[in-house]
PQR file with spaces between the fields and no chain letter, atoms N, CA, C, O and H, PARSE charges and radii, in Angstrom:
ATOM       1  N    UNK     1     107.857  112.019   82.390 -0.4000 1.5000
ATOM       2  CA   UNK     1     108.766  112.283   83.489 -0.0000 2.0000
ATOM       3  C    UNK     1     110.080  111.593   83.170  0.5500 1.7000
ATOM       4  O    UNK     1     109.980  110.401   82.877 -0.5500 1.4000
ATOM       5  N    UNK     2     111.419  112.184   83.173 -0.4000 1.5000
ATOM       6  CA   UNK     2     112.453  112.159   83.113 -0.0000 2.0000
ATOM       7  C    UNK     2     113.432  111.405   84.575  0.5500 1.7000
ATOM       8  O    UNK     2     114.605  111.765   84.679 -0.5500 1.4000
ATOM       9  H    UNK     2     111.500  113.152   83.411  0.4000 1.0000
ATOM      10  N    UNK     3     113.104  110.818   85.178 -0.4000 1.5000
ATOM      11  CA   UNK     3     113.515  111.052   86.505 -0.0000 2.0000
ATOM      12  C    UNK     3     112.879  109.843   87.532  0.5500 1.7000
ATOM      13  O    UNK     3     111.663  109.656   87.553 -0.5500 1.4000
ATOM      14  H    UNK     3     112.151  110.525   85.094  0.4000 1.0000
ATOM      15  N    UNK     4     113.827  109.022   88.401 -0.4000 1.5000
ATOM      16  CA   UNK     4     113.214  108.276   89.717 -0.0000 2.0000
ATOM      17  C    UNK     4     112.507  108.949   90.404  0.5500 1.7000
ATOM      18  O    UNK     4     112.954  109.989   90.888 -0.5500 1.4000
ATOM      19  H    UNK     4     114.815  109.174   88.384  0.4000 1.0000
ATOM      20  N    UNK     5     111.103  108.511   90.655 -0.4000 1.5000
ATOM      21  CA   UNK     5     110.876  108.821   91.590 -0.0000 2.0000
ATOM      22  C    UNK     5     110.328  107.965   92.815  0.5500 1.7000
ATOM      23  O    UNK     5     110.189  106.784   92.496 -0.5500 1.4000
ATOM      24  H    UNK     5     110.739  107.666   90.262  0.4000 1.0000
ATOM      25  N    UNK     6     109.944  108.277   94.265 -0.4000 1.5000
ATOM      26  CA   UNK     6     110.230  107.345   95.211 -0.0000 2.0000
ATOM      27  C    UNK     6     109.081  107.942   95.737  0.5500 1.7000
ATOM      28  O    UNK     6     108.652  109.073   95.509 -0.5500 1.4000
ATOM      29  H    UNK     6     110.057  109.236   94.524  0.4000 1.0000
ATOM      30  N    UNK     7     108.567  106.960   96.558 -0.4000 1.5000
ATOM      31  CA   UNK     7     107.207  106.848   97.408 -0.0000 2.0000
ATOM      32  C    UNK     7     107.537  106.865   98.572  0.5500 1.7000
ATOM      33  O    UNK     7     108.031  105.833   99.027 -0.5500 1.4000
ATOM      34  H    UNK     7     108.916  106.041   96.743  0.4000 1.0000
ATOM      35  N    UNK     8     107.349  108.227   99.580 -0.4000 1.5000
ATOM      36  CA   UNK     8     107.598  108.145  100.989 -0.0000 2.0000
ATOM      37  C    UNK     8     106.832  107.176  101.651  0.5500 1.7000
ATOM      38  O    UNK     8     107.043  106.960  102.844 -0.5500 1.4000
ATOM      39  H    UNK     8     106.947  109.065   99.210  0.4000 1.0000
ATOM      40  N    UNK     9     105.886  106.507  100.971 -0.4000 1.5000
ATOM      41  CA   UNK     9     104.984  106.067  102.509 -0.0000 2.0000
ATOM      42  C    UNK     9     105.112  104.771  102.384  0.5500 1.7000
ATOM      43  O    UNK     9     104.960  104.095  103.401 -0.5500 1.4000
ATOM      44  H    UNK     9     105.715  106.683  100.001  0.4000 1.0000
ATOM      45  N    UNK    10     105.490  103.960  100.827 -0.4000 1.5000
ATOM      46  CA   UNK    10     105.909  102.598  101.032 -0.0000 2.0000
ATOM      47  C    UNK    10     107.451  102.383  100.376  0.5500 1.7000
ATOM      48  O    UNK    10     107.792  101.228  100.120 -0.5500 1.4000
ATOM      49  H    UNK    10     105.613  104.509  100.001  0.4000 1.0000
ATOM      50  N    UNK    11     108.123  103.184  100.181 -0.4000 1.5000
ATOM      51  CA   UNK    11     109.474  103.309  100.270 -0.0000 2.0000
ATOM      52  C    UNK    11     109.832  102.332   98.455  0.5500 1.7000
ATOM      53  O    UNK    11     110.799  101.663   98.090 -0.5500 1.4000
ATOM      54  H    UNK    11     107.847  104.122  100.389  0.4000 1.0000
ATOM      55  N    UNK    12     109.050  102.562   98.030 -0.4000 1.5000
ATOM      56  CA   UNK    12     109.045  101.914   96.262 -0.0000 2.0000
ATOM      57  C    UNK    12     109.925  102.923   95.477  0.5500 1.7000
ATOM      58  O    UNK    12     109.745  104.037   95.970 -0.5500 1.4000
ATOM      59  H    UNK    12     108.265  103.106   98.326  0.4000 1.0000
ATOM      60  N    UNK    13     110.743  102.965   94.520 -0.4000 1.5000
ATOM      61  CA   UNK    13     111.132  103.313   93.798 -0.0000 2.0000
ATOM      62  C    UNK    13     110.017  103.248   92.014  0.5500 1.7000
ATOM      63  O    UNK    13     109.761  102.170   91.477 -0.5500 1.4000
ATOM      64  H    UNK    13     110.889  102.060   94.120  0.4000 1.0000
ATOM      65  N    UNK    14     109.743  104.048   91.674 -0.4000 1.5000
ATOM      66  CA   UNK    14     109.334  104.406   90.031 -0.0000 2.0000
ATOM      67  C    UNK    14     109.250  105.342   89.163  0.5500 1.7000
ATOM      68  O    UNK    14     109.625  106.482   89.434 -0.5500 1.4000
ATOM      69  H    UNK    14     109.951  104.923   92.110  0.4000 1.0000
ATOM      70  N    UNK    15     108.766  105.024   88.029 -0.4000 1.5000
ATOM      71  CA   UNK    15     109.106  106.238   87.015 -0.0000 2.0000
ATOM      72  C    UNK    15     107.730  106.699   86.824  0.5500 1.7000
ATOM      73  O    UNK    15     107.717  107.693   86.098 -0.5500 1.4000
ATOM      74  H    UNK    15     108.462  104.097   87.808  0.4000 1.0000
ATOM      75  N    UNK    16     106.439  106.294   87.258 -0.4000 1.5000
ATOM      76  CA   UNK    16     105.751  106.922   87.811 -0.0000 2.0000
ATOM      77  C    UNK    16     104.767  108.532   88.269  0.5500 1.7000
ATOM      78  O    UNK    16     103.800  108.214   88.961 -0.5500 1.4000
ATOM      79  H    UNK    16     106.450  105.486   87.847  0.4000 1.0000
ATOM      80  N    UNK    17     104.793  109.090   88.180 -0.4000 1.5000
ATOM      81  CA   UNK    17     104.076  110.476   89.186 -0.0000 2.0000
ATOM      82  C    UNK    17     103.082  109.466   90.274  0.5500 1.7000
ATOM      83  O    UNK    17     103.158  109.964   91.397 -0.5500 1.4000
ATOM      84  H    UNK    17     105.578  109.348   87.617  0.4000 1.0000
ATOM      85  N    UNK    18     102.067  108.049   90.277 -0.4000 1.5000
ATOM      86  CA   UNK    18     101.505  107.663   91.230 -0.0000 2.0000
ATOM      87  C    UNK    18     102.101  106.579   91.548  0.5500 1.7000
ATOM      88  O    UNK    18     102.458  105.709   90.755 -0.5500 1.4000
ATOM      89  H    UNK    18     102.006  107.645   89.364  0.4000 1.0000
ATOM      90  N    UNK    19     102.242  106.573   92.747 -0.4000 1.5000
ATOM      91  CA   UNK    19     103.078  104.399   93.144 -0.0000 2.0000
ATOM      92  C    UNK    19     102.067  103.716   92.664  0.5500 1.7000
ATOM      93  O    UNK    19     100.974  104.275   92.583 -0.5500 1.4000
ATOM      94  H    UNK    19     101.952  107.280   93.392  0.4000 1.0000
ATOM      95  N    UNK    20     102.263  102.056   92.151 -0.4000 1.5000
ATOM      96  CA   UNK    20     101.782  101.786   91.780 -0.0000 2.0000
ATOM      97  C    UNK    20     101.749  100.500   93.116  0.5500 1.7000
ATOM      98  O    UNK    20     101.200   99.511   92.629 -0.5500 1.4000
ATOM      99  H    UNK    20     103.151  101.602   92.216  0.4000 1.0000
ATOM     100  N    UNK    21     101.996  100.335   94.017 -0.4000 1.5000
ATOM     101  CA   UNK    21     101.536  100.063   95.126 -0.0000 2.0000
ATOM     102  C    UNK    21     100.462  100.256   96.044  0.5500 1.7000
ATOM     103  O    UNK    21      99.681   99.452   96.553 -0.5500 1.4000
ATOM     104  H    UNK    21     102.442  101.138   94.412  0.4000 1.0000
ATOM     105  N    UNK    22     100.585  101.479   96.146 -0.4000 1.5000
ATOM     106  CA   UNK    22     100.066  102.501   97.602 -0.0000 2.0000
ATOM     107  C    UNK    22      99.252  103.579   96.723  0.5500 1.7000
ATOM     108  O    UNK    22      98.461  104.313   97.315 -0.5500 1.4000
ATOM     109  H    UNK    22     101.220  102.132   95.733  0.4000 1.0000
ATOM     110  N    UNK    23      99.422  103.701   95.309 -0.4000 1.5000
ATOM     111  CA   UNK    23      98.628  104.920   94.826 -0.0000 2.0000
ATOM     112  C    UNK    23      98.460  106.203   95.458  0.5500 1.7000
ATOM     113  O    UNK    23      97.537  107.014   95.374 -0.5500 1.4000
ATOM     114  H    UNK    23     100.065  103.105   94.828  0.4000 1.0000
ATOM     115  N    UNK    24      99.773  106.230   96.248 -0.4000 1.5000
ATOM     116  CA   UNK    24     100.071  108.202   96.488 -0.0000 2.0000
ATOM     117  C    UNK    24     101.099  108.416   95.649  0.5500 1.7000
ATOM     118  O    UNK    24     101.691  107.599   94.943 -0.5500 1.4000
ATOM     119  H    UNK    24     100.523  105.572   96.316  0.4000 1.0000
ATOM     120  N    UNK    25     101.296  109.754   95.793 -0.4000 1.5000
ATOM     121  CA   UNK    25     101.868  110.493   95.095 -0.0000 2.0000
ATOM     122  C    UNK    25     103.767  110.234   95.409  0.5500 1.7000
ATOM     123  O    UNK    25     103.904  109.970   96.604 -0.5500 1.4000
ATOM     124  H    UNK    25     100.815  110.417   96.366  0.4000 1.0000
ATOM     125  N    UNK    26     104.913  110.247   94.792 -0.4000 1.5000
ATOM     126  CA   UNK    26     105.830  110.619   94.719 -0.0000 2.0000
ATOM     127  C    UNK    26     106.576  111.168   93.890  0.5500 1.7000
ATOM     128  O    UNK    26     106.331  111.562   92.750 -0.5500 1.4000
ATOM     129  H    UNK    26     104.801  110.462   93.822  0.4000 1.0000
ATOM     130  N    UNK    27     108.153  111.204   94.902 -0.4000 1.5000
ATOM     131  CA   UNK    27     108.786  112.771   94.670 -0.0000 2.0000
ATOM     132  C    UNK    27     109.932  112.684   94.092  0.5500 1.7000
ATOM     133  O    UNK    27     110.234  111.600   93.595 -0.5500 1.4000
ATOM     134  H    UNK    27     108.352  110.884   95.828  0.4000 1.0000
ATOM     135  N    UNK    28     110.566  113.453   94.038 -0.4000 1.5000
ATOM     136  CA   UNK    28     112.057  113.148   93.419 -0.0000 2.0000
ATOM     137  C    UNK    28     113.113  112.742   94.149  0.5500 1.7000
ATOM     138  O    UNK    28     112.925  112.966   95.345 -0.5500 1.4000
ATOM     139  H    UNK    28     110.320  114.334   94.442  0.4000 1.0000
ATOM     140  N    UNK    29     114.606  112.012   93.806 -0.4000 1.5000
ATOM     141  CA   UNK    29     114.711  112.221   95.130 -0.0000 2.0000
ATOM     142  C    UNK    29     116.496  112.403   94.070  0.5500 1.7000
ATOM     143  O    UNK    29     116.866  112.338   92.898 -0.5500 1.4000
ATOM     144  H    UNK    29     114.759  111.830   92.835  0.4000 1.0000
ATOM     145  N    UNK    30     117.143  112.672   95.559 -0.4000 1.5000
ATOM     146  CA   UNK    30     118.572  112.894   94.884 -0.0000 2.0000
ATOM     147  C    UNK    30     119.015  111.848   93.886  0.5500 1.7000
ATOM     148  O    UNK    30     118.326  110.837   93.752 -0.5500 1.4000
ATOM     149  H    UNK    30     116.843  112.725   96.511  0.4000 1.0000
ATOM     150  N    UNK    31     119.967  111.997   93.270 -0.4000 1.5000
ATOM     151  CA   UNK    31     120.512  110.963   92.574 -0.0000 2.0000
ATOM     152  C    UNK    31     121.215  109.649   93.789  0.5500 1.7000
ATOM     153  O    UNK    31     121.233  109.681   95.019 -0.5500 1.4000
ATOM     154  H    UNK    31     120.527  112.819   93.379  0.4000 1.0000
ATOM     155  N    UNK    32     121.626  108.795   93.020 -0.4000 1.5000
ATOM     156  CA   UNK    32     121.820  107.753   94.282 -0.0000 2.0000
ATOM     157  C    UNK    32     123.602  108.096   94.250  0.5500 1.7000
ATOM     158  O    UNK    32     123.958  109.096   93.626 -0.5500 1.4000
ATOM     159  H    UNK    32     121.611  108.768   92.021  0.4000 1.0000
ATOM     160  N    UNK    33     124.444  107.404   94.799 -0.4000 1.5000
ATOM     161  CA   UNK    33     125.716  107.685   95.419 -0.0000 2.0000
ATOM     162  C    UNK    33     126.017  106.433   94.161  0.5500 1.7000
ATOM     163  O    UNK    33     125.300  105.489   93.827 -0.5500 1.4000
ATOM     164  H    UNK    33     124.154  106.592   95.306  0.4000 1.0000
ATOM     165  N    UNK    34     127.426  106.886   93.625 -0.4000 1.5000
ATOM     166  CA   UNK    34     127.678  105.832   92.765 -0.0000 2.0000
ATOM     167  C    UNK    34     128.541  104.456   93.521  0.5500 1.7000
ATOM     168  O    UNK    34     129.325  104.369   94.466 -0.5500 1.4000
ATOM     169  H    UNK    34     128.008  107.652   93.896  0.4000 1.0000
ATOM     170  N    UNK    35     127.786  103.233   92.316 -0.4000 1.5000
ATOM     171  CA   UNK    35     128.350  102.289   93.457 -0.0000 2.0000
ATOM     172  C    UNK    35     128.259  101.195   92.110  0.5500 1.7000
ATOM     173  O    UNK    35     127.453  101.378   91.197 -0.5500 1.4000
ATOM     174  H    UNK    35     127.149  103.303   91.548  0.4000 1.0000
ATOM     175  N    UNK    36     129.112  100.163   92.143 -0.4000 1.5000
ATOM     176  CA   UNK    36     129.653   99.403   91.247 -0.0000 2.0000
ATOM     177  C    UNK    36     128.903   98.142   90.758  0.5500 1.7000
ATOM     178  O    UNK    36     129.040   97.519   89.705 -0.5500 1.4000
ATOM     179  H    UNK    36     129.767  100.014   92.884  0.4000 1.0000
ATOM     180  N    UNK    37     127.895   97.889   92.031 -0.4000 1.5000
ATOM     181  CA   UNK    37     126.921   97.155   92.089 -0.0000 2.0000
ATOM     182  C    UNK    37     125.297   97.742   90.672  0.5500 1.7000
ATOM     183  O    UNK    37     124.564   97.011   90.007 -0.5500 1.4000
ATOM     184  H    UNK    37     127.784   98.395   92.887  0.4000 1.0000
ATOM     185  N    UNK    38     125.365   99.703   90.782 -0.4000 1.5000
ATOM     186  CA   UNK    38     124.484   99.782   89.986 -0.0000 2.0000
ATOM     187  C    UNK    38     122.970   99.526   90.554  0.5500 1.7000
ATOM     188  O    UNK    38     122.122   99.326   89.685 -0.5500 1.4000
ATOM     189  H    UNK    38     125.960  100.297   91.322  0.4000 1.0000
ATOM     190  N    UNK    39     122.585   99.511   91.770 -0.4000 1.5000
ATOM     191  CA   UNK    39     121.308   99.573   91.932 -0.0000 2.0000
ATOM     192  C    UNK    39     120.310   99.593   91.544  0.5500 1.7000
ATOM     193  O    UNK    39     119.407   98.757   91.534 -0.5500 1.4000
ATOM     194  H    UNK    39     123.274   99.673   92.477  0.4000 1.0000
ATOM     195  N    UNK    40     120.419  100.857   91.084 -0.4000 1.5000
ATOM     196  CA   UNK    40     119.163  101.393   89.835 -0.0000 2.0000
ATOM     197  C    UNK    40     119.546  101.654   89.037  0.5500 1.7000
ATOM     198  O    UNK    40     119.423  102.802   88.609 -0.5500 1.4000
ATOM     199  H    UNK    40     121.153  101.537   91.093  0.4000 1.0000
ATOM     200  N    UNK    41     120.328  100.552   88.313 -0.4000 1.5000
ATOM     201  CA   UNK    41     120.641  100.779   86.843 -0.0000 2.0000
ATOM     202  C    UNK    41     119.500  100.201   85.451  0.5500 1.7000
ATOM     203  O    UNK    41     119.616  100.228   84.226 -0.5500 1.4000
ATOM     204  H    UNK    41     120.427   99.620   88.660  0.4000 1.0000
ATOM     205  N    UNK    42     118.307   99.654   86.479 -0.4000 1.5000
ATOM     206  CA   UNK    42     117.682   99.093   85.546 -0.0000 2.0000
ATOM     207  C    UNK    42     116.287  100.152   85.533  0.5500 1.7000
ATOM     208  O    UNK    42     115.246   99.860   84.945 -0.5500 1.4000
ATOM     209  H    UNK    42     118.213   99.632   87.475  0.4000 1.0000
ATOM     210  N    UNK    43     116.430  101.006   86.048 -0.4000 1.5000
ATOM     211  CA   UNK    43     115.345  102.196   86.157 -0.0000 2.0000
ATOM     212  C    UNK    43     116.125  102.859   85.221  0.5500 1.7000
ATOM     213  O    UNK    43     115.546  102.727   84.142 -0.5500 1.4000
ATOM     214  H    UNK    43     117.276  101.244   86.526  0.4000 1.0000
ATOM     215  N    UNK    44     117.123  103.493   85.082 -0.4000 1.5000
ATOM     216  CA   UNK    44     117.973  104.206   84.361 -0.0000 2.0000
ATOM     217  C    UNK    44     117.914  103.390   82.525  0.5500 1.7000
ATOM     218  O    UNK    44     117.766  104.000   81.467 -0.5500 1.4000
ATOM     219  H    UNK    44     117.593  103.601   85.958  0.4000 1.0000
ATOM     220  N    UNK    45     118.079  101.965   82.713 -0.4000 1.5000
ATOM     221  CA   UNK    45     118.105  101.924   81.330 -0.0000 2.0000
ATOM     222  C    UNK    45     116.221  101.766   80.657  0.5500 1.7000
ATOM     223  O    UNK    45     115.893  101.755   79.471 -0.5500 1.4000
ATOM     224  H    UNK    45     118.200  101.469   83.573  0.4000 1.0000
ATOM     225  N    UNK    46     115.512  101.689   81.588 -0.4000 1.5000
ATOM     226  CA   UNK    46     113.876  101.398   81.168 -0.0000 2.0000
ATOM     227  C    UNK    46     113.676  102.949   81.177  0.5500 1.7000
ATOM     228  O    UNK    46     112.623  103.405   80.731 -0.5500 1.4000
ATOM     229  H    UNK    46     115.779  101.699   82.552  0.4000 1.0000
ATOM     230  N    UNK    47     114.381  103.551   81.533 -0.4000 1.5000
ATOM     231  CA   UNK    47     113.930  105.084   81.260 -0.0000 2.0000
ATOM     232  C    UNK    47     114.650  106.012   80.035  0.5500 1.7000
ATOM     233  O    UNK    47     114.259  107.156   79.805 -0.5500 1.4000
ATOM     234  H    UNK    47     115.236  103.181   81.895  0.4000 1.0000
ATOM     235  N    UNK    48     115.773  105.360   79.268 -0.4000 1.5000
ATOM     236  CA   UNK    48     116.131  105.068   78.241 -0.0000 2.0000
ATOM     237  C    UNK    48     115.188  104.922   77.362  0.5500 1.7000
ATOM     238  O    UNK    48     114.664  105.836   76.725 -0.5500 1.4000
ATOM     239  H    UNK    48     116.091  104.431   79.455  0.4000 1.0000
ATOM     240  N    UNK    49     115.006  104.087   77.312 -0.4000 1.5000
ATOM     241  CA   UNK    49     114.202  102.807   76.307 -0.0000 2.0000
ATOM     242  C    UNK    49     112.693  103.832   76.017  0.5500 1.7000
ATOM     243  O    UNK    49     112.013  103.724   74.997 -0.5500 1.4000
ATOM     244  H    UNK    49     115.431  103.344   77.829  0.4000 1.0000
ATOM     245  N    UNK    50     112.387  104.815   77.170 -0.4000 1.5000
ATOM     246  CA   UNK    50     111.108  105.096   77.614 -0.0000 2.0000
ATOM     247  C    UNK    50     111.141  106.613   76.235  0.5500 1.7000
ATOM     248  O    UNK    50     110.349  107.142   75.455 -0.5500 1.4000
ATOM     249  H    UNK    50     112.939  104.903   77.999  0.4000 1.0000
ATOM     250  N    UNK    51     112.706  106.765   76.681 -0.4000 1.5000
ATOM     251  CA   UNK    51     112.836  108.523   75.870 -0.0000 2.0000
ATOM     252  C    UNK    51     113.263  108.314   74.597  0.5500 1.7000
ATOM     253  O    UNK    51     113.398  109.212   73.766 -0.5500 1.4000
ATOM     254  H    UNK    51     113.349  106.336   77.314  0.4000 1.0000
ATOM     255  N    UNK    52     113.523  106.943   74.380 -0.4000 1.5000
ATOM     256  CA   UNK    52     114.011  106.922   72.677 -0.0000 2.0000
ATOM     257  C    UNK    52     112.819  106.660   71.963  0.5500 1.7000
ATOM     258  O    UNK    52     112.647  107.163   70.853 -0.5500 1.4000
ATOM     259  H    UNK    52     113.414  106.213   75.055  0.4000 1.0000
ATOM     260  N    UNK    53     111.854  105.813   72.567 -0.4000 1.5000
ATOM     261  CA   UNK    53     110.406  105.812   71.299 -0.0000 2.0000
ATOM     262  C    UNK    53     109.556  106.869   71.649  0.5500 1.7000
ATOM     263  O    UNK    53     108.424  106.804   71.171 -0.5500 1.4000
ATOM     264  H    UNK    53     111.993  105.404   73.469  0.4000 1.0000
ATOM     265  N    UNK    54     109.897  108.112   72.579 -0.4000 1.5000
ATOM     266  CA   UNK    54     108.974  108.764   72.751 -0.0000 2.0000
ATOM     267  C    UNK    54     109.189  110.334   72.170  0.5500 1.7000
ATOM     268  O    UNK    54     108.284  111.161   72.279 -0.5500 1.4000
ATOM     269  H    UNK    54     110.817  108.166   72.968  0.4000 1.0000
């Protein structure tokens, strides 16, 4: 999987298809609004890291 994805029922962010919290399922969700702070910039670069040895 290419992509954040987010857990409606405990509100987790991962790269994932199961939370690794709550063990349901999540979904995709929009991209986030850009912001200078970078939020999820560390999902973005571990998902990097994820597509270059793979």
């Amino acid at each position: 999987m290419s992509q954040i994805l987010y857990c409606t029922k405990c509100n987790n962010y991962t790269l994932d298809k199961i939370c690794s919290k709550c063990k349901e399922n999540t979904i995709v969700k929009k991209p986030a609004r850009f912001s200078p702070q970078d939020h999820y910039g560390k999902y973005r670069r571990k998902l990097k890291k994820i597509e270059k040895k793979g």
